[in-house]
C-alpha positions as CSV (number, residue, x, y, z in Angstrom):
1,X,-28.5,-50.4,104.2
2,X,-25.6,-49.6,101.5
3,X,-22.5,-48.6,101.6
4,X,-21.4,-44.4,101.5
5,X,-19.4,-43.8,98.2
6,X,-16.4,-42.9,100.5
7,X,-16.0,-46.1,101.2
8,X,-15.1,-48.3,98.4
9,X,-13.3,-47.3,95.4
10,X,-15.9,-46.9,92.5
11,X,-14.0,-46.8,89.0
12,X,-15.4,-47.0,85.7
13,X,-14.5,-49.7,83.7
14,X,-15.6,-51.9,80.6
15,X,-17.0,-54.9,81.6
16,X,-13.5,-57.7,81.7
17,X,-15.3,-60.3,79.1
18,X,-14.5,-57.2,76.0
19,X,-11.7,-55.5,77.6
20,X,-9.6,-58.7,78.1
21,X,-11.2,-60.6,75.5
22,X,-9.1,-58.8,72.2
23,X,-6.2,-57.1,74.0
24,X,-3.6,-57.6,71.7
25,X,-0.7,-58.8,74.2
26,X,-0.5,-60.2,77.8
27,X,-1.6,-57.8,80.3
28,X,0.5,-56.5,82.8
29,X,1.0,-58.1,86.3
30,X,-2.3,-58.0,88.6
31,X,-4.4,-56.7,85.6
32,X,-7.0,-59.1,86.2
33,X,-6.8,-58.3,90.0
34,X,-7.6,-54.9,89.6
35,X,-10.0,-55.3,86.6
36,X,-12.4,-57.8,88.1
37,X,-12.3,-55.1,91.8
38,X,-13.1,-52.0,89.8
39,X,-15.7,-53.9,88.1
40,X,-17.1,-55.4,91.3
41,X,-17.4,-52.0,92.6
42,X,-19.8,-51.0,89.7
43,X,-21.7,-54.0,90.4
44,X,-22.0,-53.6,94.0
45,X,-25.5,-54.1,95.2
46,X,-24.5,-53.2,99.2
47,X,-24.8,-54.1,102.3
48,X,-27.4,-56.5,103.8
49,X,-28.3,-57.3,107.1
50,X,-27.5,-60.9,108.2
51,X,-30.9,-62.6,108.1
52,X,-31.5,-60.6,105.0
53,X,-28.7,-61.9,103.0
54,X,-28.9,-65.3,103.8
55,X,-33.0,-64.9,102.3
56,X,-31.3,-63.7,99.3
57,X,-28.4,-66.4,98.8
58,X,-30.2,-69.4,99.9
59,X,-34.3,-68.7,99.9
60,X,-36.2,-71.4,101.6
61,X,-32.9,-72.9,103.4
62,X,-34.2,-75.2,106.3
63,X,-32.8,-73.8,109.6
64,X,-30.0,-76.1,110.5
65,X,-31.4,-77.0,114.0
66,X,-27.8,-76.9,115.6
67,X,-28.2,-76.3,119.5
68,X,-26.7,-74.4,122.2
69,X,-24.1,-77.3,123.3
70,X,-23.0,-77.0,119.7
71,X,-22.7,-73.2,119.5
72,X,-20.7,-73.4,122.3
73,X,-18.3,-76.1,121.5
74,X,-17.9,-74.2,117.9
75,X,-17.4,-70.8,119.7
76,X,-14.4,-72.8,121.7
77,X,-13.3,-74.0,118.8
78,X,-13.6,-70.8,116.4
79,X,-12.0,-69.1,119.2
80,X,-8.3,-70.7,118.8
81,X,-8.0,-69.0,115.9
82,X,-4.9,-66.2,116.8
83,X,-5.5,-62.8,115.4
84,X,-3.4,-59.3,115.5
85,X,-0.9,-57.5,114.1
86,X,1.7,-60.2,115.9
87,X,0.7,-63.3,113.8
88,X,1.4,-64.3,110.4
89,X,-1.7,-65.2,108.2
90,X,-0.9,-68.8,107.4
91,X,-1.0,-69.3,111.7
92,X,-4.5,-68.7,111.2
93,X,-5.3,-71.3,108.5
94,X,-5.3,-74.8,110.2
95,X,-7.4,-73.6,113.0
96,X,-9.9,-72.0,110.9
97,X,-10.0,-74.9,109.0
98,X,-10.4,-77.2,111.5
99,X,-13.1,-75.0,113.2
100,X,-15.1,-74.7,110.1
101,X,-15.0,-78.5,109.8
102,X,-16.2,-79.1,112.7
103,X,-19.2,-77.3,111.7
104,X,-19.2,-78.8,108.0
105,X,-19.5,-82.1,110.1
106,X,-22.7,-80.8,112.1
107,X,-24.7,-79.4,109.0
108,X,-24.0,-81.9,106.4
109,X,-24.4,-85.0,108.8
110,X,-21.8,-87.1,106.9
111,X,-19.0,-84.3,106.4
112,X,-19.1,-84.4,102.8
113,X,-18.5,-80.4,102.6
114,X,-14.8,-80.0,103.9
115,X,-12.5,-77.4,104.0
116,X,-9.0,-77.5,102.4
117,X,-6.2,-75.0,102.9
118,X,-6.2,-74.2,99.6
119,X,-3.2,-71.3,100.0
120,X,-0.6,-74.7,100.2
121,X,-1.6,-76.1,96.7
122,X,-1.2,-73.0,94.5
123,X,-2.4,-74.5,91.2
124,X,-2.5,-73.4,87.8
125,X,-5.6,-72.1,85.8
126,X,-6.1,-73.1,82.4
127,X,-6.2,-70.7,79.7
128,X,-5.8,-68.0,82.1
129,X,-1.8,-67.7,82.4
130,X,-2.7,-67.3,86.3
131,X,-1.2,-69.6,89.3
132,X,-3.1,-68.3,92.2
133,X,-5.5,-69.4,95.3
134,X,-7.8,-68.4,98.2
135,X,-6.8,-69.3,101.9
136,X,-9.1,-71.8,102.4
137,X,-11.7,-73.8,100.1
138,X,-14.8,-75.6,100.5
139,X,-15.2,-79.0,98.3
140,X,-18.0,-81.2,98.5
141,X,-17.5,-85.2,97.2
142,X,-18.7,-83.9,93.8
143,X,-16.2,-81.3,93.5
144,X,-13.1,-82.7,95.7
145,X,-12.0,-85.0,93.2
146,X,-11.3,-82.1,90.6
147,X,-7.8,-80.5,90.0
148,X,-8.6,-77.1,91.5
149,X,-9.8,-75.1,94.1
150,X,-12.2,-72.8,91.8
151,X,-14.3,-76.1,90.7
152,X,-15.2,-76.4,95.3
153,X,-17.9,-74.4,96.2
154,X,-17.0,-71.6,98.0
155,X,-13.6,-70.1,99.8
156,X,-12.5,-68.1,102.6
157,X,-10.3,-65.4,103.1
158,X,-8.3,-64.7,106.1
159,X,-6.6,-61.6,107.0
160,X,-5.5,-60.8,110.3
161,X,-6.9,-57.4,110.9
162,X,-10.4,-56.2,110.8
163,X,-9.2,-53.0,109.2
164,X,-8.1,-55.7,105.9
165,X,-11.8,-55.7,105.6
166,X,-12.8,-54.0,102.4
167,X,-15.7,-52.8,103.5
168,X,-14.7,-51.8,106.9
169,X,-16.5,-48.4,107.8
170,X,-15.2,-45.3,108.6
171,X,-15.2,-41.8,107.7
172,X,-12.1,-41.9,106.0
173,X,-11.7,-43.3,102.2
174,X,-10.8,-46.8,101.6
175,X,-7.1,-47.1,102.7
176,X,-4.9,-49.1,99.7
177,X,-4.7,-52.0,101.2
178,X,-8.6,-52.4,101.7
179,X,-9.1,-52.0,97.6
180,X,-6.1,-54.3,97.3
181,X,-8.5,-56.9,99.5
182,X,-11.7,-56.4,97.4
183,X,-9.2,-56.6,94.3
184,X,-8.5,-60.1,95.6
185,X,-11.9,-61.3,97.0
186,X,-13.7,-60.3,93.7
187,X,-10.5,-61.7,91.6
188,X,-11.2,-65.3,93.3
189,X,-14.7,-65.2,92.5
190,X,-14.3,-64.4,89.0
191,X,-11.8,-67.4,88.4
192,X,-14.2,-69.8,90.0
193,X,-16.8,-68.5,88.1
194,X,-15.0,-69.0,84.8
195,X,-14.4,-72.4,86.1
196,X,-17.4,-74.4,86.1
197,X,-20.9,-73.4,85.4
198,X,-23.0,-71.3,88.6
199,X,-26.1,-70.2,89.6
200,X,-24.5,-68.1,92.2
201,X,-21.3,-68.0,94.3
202,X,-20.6,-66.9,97.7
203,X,-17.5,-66.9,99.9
204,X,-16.5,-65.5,103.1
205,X,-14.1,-63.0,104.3
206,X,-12.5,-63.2,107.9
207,X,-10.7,-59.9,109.0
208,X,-9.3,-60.9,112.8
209,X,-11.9,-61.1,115.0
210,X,-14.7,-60.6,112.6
211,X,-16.3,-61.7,109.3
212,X,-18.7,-61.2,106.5
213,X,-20.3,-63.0,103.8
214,X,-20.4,-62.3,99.8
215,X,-22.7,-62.9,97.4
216,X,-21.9,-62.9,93.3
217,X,-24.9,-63.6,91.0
218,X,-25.1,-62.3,87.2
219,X,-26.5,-58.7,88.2
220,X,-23.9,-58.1,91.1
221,X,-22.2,-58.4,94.0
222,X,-23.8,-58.2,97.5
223,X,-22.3,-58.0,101.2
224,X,-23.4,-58.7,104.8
225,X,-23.1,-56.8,108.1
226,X,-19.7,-58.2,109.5
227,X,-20.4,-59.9,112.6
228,X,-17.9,-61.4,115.2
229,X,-17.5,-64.8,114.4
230,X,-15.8,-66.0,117.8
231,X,-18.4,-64.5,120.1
232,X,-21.5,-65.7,117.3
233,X,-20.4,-68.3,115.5
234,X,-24.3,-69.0,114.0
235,X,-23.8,-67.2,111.3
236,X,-20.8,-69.2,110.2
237,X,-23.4,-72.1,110.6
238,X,-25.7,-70.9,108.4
239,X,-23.1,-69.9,106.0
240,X,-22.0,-73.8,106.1
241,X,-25.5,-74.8,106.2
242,X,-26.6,-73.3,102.9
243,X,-23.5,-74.4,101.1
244,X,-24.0,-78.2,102.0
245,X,-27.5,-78.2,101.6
246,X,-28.8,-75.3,99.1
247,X,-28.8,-76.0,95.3
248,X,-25.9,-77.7,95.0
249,X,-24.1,-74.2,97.1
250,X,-24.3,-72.4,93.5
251,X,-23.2,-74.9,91.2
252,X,-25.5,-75.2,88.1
253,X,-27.3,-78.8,88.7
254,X,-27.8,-79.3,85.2
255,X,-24.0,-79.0,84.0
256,X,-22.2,-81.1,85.9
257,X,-19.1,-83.1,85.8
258,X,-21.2,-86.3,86.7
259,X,-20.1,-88.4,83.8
260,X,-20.5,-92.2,83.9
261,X,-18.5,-94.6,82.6
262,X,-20.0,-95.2,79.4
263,X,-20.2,-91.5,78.8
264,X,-16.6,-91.1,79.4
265,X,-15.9,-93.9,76.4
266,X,-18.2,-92.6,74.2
267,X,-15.8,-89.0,74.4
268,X,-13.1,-90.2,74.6
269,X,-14.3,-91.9,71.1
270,X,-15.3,-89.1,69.7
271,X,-11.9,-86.8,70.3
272,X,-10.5,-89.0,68.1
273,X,-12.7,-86.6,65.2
274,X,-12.4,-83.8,67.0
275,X,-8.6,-84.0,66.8
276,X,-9.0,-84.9,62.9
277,X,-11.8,-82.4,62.3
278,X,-9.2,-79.4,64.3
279,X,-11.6,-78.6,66.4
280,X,-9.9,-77.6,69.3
281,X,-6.1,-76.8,68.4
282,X,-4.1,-76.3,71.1
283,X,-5.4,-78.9,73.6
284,X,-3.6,-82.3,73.8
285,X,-4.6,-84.7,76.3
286,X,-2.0,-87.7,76.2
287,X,-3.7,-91.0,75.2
288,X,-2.2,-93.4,78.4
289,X,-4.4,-90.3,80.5
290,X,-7.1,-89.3,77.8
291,X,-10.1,-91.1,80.0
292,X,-8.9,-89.0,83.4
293,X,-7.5,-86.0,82.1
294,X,-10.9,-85.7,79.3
295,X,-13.2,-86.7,81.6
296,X,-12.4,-84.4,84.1
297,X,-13.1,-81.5,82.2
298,X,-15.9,-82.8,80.8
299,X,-19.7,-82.3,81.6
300,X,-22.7,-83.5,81.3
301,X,-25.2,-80.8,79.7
302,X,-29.1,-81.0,79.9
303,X,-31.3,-79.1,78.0
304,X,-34.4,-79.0,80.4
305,X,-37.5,-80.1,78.2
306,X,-41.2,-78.6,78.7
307,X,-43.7,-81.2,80.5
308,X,-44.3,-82.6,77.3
309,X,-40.8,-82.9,76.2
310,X,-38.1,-85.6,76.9
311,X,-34.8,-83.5,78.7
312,X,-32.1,-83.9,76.2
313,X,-28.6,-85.0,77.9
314,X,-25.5,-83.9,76.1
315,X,-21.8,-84.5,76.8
316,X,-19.1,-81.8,76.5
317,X,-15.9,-82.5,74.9
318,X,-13.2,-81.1,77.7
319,X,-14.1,-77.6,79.1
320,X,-15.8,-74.7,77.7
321,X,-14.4,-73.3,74.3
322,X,-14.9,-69.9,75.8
323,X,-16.0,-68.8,79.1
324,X,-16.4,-65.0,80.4
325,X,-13.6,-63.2,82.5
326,X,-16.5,-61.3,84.3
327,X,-18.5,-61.7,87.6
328,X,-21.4,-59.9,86.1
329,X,-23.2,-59.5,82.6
330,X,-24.4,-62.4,80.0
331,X,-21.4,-64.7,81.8
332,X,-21.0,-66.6,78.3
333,X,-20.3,-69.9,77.9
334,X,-19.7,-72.1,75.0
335,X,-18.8,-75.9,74.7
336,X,-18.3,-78.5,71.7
337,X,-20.7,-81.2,72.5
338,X,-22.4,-84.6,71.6
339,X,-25.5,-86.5,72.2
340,X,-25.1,-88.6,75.1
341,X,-27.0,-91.4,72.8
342,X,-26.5,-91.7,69.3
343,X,-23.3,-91.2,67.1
344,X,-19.7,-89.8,68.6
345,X,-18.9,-87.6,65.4
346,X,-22.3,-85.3,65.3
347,X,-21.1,-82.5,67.0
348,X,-22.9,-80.0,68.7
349,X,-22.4,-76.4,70.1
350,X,-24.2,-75.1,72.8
351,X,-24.2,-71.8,74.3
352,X,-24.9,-71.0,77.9
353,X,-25.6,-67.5,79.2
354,X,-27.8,-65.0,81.2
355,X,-29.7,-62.8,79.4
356,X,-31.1,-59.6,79.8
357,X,-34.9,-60.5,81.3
358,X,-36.3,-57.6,79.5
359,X,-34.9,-58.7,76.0
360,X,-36.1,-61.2,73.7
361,X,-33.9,-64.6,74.0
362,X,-31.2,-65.6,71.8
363,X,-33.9,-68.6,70.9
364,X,-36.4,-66.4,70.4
365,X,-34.4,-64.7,68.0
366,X,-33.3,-67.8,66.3
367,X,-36.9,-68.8,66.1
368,X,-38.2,-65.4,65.0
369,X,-35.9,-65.5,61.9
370,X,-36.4,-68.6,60.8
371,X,-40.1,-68.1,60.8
372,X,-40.1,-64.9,59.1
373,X,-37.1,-65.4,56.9
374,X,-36.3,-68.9,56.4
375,X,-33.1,-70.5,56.3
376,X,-30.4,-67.9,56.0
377,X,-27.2,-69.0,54.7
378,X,-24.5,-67.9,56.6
379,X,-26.1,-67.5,59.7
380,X,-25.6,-70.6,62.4
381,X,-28.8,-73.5,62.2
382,X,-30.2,-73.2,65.8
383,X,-31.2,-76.3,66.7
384,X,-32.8,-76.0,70.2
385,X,-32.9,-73.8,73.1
386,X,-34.7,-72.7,76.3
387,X,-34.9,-70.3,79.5
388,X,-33.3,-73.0,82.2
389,X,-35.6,-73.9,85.2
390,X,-35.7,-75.4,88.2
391,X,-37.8,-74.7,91.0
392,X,-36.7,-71.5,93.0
393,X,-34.8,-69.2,91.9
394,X,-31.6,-70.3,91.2
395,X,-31.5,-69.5,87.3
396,X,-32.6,-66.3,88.1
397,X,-30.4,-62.8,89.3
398,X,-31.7,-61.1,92.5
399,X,-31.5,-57.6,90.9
400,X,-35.6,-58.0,91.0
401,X,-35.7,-59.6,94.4
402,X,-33.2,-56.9,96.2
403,X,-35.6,-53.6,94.8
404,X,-38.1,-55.8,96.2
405,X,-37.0,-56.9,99.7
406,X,-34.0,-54.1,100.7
407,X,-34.3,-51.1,98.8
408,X,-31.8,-51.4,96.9
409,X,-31.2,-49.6,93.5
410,X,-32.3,-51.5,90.7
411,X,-29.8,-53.8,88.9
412,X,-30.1,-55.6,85.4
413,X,-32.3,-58.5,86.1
414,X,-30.7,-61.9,84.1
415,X,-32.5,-65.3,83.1
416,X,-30.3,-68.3,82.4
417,X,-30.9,-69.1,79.2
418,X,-29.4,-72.6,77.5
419,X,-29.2,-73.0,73.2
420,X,-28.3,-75.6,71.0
421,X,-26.6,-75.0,67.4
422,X,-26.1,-77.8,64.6
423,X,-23.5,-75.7,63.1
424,X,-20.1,-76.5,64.1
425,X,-17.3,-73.6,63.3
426,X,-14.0,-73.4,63.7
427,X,-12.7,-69.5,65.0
428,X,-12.0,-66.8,62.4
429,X,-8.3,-66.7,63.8
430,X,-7.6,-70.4,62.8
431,X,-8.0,-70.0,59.0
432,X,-5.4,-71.9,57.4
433,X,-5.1,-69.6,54.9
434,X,-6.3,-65.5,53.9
435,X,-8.4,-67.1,51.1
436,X,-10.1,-69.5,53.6
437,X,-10.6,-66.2,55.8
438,X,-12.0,-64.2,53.4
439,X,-14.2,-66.9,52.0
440,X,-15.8,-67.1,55.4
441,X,-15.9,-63.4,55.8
442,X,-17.7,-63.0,51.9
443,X,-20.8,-65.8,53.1
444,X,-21.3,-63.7,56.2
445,X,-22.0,-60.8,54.7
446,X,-24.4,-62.5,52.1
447,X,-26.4,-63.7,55.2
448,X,-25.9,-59.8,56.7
449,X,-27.2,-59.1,53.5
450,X,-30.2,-61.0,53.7
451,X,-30.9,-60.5,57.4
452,X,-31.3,-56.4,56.6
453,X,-33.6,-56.8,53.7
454,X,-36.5,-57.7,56.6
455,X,-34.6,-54.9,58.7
456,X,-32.8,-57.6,60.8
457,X,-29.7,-56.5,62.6
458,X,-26.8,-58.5,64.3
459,X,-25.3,-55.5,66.3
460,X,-22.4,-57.7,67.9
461,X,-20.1,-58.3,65.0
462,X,-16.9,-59.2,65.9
463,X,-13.7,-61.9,66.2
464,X,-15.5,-64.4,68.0
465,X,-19.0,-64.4,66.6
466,X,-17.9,-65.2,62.6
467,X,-17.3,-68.8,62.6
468,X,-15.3,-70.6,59.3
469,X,-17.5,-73.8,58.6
470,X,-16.6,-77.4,59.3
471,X,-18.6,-78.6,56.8
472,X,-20.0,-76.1,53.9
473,X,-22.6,-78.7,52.9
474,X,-24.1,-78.5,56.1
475,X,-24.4,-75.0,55.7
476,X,-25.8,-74.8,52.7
477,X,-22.8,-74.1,51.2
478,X,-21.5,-71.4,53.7
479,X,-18.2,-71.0,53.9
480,X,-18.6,-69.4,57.3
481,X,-21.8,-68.2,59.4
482,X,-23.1,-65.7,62.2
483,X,-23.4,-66.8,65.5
484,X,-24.7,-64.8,69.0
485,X,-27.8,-63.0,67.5
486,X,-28.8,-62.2,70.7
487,X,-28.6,-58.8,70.6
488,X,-30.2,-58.3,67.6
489,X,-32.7,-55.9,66.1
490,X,-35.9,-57.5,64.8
491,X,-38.8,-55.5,63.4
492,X,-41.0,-56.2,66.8
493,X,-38.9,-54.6,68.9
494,X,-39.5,-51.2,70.0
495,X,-37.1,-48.5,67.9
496,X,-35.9,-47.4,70.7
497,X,-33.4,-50.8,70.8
498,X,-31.4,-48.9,67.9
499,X,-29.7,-46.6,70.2
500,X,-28.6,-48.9,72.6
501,X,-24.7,-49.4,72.1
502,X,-24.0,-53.1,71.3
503,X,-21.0,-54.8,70.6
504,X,-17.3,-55.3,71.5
505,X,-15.4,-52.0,71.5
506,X,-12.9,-53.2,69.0
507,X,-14.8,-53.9,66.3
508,X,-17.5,-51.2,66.5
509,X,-18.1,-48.6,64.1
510,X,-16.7,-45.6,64.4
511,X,-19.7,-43.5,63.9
512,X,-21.5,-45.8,67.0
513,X,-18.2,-45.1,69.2
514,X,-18.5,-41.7,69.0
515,X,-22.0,-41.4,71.0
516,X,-24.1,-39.4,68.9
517,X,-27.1,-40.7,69.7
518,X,-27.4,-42.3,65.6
519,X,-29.9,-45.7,65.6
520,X,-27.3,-48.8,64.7
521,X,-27.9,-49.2,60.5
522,X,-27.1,-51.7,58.4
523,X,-23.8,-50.3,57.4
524,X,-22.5,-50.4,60.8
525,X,-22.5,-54.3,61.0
526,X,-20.5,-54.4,57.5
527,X,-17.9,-51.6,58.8
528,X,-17.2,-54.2,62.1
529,X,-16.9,-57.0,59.3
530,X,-14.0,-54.8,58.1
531,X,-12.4,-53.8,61.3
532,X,-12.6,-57.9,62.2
533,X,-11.1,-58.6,58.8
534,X,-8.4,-56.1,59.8
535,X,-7.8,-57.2,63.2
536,X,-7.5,-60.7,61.9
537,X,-5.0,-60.1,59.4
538,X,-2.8,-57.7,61.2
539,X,-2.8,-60.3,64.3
540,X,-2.2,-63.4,62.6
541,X,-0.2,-62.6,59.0
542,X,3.0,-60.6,58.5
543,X,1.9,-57.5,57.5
544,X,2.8,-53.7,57.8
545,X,0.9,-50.6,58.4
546,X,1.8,-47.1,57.5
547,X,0.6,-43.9,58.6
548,X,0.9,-41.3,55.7
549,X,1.9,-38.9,58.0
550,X,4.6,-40.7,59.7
551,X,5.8,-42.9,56.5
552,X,7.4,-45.6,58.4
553,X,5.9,-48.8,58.1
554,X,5.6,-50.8,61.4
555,X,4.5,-54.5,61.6
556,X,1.0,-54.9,61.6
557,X,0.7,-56.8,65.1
558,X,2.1,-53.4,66.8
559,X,-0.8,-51.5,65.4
560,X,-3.1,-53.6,66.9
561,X,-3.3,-51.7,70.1
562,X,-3.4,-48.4,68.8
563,X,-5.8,-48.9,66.0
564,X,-8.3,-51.2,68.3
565,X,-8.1,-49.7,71.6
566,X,-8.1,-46.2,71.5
567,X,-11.8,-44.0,72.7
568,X,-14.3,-43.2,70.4
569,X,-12.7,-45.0,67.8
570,X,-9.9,-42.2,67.1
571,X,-6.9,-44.6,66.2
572,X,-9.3,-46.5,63.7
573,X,-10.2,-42.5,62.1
574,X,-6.6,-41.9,61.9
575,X,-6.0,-45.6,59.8
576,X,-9.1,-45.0,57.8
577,X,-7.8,-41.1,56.9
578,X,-3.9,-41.9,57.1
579,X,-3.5,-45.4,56.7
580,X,-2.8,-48.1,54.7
581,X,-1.8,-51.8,55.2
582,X,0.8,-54.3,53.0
583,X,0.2,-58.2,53.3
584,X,3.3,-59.5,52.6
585,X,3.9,-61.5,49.5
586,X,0.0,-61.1,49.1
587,X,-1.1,-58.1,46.5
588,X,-4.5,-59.6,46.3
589,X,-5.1,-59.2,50.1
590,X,-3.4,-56.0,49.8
591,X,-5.6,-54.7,47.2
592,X,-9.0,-56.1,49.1
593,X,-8.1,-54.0,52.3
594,X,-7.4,-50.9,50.0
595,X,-10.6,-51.3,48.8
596,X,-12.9,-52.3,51.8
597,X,-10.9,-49.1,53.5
598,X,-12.3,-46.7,51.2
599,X,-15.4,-48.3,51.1
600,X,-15.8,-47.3,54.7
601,X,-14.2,-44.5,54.7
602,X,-17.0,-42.9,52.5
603,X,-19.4,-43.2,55.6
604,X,-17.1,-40.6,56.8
């Protein structure tokens, strides 16, 4: 039912959205290859039989009713495709394609799901640095008219040799070239997944003469018996079948790019304050293309309402501010929004994850505070929020349905969960000046401040989550404020939460990276204020570090690495013991850092 160990490499490896998150320079070459395989591989679910795996990806599907002329004429057509160790890879593409067409044609009645041959249009991914592709891609009409393959619904892709297969079993250990394959597979999944918003994904691998089918949710990664795709080509049908005609084949129906016309106008009105207001620096979308090149990035958001509530409809401003690198865990994303009625310059942010089932929502959270506490200054307003649903199970992992149904080991079960925040920030990195920075940083702490006096604690402090206000008034004079509480500590959770690691690995306190079992205090939120302070200033101001042992100072951007990065938080012991750092020009920075240093150095 799963695969041996021997079979598929089985590293351990941070999750990609921390470890790639903060590096402090571009990684090397296939990086991200080989990050989002070893990661798969920890997230591997297994194998499935056929029947059983297309239960799990597409529950309910209606059998597609194709008959034996049809099989037939498919397994004629699927049978063109030349394999072996004598032809080149791109020979097998057009038939393939065509083939798979053909089906598309059968299952979706219209042929709106087609295949492309996505390996001759290499394109570029934004923010990612990455020009890559799949073999061949699925679009439907929805998704075709966008600028990339990892928008379509699914992909395939083709090797020659059934030995490519990554899971092909034998009694020998995964050859190179089969990790090199899942390195691939699980690489193209994660870049589609960054994309545009999912429920699921799936895709398809064809290794000569036979295939299989994956499945990527939150939790992990499943797999199908291979099956010989010339000689049974239903599978392939169902495959086809579910993507045309299951939930959208993954995509998240309520965050679309399905604006209309008037919506378009009404963004393209408001990023007229956005680029006033500096909300999104680095993004320039010229004005004779701002209504194509905006409104194809853009979605349309809903926030699904209770029976007694209206659904709100919200329109994002380009894509997501920041979306996860990872196939697996809370698969974070955050966009600048507006109302789809009402004014163009009331922004909004909304955040869009999976949460762990068994934890409290970041909503609840939100809620929980501001019951119990009030407004806290320096923590973000929440404004709205709720578990997403739809009927089925789309906005829910199958870690809880694969225990069930397959025996498989248990998995972190996830719930799409959808909030809404009033507050509007700008990122810690884009202070205009230290002053504005530490400004930001002092209001934070306040609210840190407040938060522990009823035994409330953030747990994830870091880079991302300290937002520098828009608008201080609005936030009752903040400077800056917390965001992502949802891994908090509230008094009603069991105790036990306290030894649960949380966090990003760079900005965690020493004492909590050293796994000793201590419950997460107070003082180890403020001592990853100071480590963000520190990582903000040495990557963004021309400063020096020197190491008292060593006496020569270095610029502060090549200490990034070693103070940041290194286990159990040795580099950041040696700059607490040894250390010392020199803003340039900026004694009263200088002396601040001296000070907050020794401050937590007298935890130690």
């Amino acid at each position: 039912m799963s695969i041996p160990p021997s079979a598929l490499h089985r590293p351990h490896l941070k999750p990609l959205s921390s470890r790639w998150q903060f590096q402090s320079g571009q990684p090397e070459g296939g990086a991200h290859r080989r990050w989002a395989g070893k990661e798969a591989a920890n997230h591997f679910y297994g194998l499935a039989p056929m029947n059983e795996f297309f239960d799990m990806a597409f529950p309910g599907l209606q059998p597609h009713g194709v008959d034996e002329s049809k099989l037939d004429y498919f397994k004629t057509t699927l049978g063109l495709v030349p394999v072996g160790p004598r032809v080149l890879e791109k020979e097998m593409y057009k038939p393939l394609e065509l083939a798979l067409g053909e089906i598309a044609k059968v299952v979706r009645g219209q042929g709106t799901l087609q295949p492309i041959i996505a390996a001759e249009h290499m394109t570029n991914i934004p923010d990612e640095g990455l020009k890559l592709s799949p073999d061949i891609a699925f679009h439907t009409e929805e998704t075709g008219r966008l600028s990339s393959w990892a928008y379509g619904v699914s992909f395939v892709e083709v090797k020659r040799d059934e030995n490519d297969d990554p899971l092909h079993l034998t009694d020998r250990k995964a050859s190179l070239r089969n990790v090199d394959v899942w390195n691939q597979i699980t690489e193209y999944a994660a870049v589609a997944q960054k994309m545009i918003s999912r429920c699921f994904y799936v895709a398809a691998g064809v290794f000569g003469e036979k295939a299989r089918f994956f499945l990527w949710d939150r939790s992990g990664v499943l797999a199908s018996e291979s099956f010989r795709y010339k000689e049974d080509p239903e599978p392939f049908v169902t495959f086809l079948n579910g993507l045309a005609n299951y939930r959208s084949g993954g995509l998240d129906a309520t965050a679309l790019h399905q604006l209309t016309p008037i919506e378009v106008s009404r963004i393209c009105e408001a990023w007229g304050k956005v680029e006033e207001l500096g909300l999104l620096k680095g993004r320039h979308y010229p004005t004779t293309s701002l209504w194509t090149d905006l409104s194809r990035e853009s979605s349309v958001v809903l926030l699904p309402g209770s029976p007694s509530q209206v659904e709100e409809r919200y329109l994002t401003i380009g894509r997501p501010l920041f979306a996860t690198e990872s196939n697996f865990g809370r698969g974070t994303r955050v966009w600048l929004a507006i109302r789809a009625e009402g004014s163009t310059d009331e922004f909004v942010i909304i955040k869009d994850g999976w949460r762990d089932a068994e934890r409290w929502s970041e909503t609840g959270i939100y809620k929980y505070i501001r019951e119990k506490l009030g407004k806290i200054r320096g923590l973000a307003r929440h404004k709205d929020g709720c578990d997403v649903e739809e009927p089925g199970y789309p906005h829910r992992s199958l870690a809880h349905r694969l225990a069930a149904s397959l025996g498989i080991r248990p998995s972190q079960h996830r719930v799409h969960h959808r909030c809404i925040l009033s507050s509007v920030g700008k990122p810690l990195s884009s202070f205009s000046s230290t002053y504005e920075l530490l400004e930001a940083v002092r209001d934070v702490v306040k609210g840190l401040r407040d938060l522990a006096k009823q035994d409330v604690l953030h747990r994830d402090i870091s880079a991302n989550n300290i937002m520098i206000s828009i608008d201080p008034a609005k936030e009752n004079g903040a400077k800056g404020f917390l965001i992502d509480p949802e891994l908090a500590f509230i008094p009603e959770m069991s105790k036990k939460e306290l030894k649960y690691l949380t966090g990003t690995i760079q900005f965690l306190s020493i004492e909590r990276l050293q796994e000793n079992q201590s419950d997460h205090k107070s003082w180890h939120d403020l001592e990853s204020v100071f480590w963000t302070v520190l990582w903000a200033v040495l990557r963004h101001t021309n400063s020096w570090v020197t190491i008292t042992e060593y006496g020569t100072p270095r610029p502060g951007k090549d200490c990034v690495t070693e103070i940041f990065d290194t286990p159990k938080g040795g580099g950041k012991m040696i700059f607490l013991t040894l250390g010392k750092v020199e803003v340039e020009g900026n004694v009263p920075l200088t002396n601040c850092l001296a000070k907050l240093r020794f401050l937590v150095y007298t935890k130690y």
